[in-house]
C-alpha positions, 0 to 999 in steps of 0.5 A: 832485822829479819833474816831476808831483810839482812839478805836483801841488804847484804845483796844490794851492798855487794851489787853496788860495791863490787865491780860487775865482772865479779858475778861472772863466776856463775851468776847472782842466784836468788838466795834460799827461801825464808820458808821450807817444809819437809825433810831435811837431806844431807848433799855432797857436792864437788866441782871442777873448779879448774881456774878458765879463761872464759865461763863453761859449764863445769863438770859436778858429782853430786849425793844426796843421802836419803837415810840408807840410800844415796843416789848420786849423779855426774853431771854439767851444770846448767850455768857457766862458771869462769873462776876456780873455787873462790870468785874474784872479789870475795872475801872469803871461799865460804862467801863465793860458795854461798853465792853460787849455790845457795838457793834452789839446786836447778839455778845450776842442776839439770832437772832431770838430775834432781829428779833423781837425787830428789826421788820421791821425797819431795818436788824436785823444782822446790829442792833448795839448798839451805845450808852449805858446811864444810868447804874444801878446796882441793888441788892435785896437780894442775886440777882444783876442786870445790866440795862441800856438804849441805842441807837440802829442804823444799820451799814452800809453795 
C-alpha cells in the first residue's frame, strides 16, 4: 500500500473512531505532500503549550538553519490551540505533534514570518514540514513547552 493510500486511511480511521472534541487542539491539518523538490532545511520549534480552558493562539520561537544562517522568529500562530503538548485522545506525544504540524508551515505560521524563515531558498507558500524529530515536553514551574526538530522542503507545484 502506498504512503498516502495508508495516510488516508489512518486519517479516516481517526475521524471516525475518535470523538469530535479531539481535533479542537489545532485543527485536523492536511498531511505532507507525497511529492517534494529542493533543499532540505533543518527547524527548530517551541510552543507554549501551557494546558487552557478554551482555544487561543499560542506563542512560537521557530529557526530555520540555512547552512551558516539561521533566521528565527517569535511569533503567534495563525490557529488556535487548546491543549498542552499532547492532545487529548492521542496515543502518544509524537502522534498529536505529527497532527499538528505536519504539513505546510502556513496551516498555523503567519506568511510573513515564513517568508522570513524561508528567504530566498525556496517558496515560502510550499515550505512544508515533512519530518519532525526529537520532541520534548518540557515543564518549568506552571508553564509547559512543546519542542522539537524538523525537516523542511517544498512541495511540488
Amino acid at each position: 500500500m502506498t504512503r498516502s493510500a495508508t495516510r488516508l486511511l489512518a486519517t479516516l480511521a481517526l475521524i471516525i473512531l475518535l470523538p469530535g472534541t479531539v481535533f479542537a487542539g489545532g485543527g485536523f491539518g492536511a498531511p505532507p505532500p507525497d511529492r517534494t523538490v529542493g533543499p532540505s532545511l533543518n527547524v527548530f520549534v517551541v510552543m507554549d503549550a501551557t494546558p487552557l480552558a478554551d482555544p487561543t493562539p499560542r506563542q512560537f520561537a521557530v529557526s530555520v538553519n540555512r547552512g551558516v544562517h539561521s533566521p528565527a522568529v517569535i511569533l503567534t500562530s495563525t490557529r488556535a490551540y487548546q491543549y498542552g503538548c499532547q492532545q487529548q485522545g492521542f496515543p502518544s506525544l509524537k502522534a498529536s505533534t505529527d497532527q499538528r504540524f505536519l504539513g505546510f508551515l502556513s496551516n498555523w505560521a503567519p506568511i510573513d514570518a515564513v517568508e522570513v524563515l524561508i528567504g530566498s531558498v525556496g517558496d515560502p507558500e510550499r515550505a512544508t514540514i515533512v519530518e519532525i524529530l526529537d520532541i520534548v515536553c518540557t515543564t518549568v514551574g506552571s508553564q509547559e513547552y512543546l519542542s522539537f526538530t524538523g525537516r523542511i522542503q517544498f512541495a511540488r507545484p
